[in-house]
N, C-alpha and C positions, 0 to 999 in steps of 0.2 A: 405458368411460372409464378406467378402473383400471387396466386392460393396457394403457391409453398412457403412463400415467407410469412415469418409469426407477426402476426397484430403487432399494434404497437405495443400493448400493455408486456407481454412476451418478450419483445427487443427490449424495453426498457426493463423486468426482471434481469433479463441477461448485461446488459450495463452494470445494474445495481449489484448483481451478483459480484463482476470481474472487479468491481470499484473495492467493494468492503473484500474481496479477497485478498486482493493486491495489500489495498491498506495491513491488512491485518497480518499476510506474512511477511510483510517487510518489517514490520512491529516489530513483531514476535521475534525476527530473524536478527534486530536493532536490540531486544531486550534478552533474549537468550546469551548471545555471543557478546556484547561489549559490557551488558550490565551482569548477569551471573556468571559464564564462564572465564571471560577475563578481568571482571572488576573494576572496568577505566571508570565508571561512574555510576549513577544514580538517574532515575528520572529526574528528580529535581535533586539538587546539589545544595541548595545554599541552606541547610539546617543540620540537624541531626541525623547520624547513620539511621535511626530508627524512623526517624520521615523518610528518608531518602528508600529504606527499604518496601516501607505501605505506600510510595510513588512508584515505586519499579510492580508491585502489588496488581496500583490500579490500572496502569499502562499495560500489563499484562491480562489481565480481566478485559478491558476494551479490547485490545488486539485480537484476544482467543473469540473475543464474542463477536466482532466483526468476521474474523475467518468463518465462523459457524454458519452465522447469518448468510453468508455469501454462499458456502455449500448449500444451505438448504434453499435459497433462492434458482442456485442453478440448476438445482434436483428439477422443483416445480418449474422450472423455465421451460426443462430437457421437456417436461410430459407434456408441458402445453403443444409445445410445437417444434418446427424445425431449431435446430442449435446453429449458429452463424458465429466459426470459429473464428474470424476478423473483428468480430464486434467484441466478444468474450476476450479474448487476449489481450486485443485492442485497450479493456477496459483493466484489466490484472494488472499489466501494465503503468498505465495511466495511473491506478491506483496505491503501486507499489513507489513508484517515481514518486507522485506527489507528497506521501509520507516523506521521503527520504530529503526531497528539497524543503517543507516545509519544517522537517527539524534539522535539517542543517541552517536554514537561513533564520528562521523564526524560533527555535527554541534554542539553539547556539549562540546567534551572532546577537538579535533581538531582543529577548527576553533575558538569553546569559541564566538558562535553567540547570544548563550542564556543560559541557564541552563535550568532544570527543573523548580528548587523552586529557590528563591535566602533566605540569611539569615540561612540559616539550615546548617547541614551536606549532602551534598550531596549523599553519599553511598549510604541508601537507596533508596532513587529517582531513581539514576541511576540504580541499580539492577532491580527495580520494573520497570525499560522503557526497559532496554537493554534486561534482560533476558526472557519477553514473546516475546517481536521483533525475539529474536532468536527461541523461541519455534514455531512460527507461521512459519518462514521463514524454521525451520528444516520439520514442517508437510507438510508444501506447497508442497518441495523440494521429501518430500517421497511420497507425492501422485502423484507428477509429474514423477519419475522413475516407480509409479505401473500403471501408465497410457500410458507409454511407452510403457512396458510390457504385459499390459493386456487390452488393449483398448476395452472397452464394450460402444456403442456406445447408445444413448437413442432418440427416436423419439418423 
């Protein structure tokens, strides 16, 4: 059973993969729908529309390049060895959370790069960003200790 689970170099592709996947479509999922489809803002806010546009630009560039990055790590993960779907979710997860608390706390409340909405009360907004960011980021984090734990490798 030993010589089916992947080396470490393997397990940690497969981390590295589900991290920058996560991150990157929770990005993209943040920059798609709040910033081009409904307009509540800009990656960064406090200049001109035409900054604000080549910031929603570059957060879009890192997003799409982190998604990519993560699929082709998972490609070469899959060939090296077994794929360990607690570890990879695990990490998607983790990854996708940590985006969403990190710009809800740090680029919202912290920095003040953007808001959610502008014009409103913000409370709700920010509960409805920060507190699934956290619930994704706690799942990740528990699937990542039971894959620690219990690694079931999958061919």
């Amino acid at each position: 059973m030993a010589d089916a689970l992947p080396r470490p170099p393997a397990r940690r592709r497969l981390l590295v993969s589900g991290l920058l996947l996560g991150l990157g479509t929770a990005g993209a999922v943040d920059e798609i729908v709040f910033h081009q489809l409904l307009h509540w803002h800009h990656f960064y806010d406090r200049a001109s529309g035409a900054a604000g546009l080549v910031s929603d630009g570059v957060l879009h560039a890192g997003t799409f390049s982190a998604a990519v990055a993560g699929m082709a790590l998972l490609a070469d993960a899959r060939r090296r060895g077994p794929f360990l779907p607690a570890l990879w979710w695990g990490a998607v997860l983790t990854g996708a959370g940590a985006f969403q608390v990190w710009d809800g706390v740090v680029h919202h409340k912290l920095l003040r790069l953007h808001q959610v909405r502008y014009g409103v009360d913000l409370t709700g907004y920010d509960v409805g960003w920060i507190v699934p960011g956290a619930l994704l980021l706690g799942a990740g984090l528990v699937l990542l200790l039971r894959a620690r734990a219990r690694p079931t490798p999958v061919r």
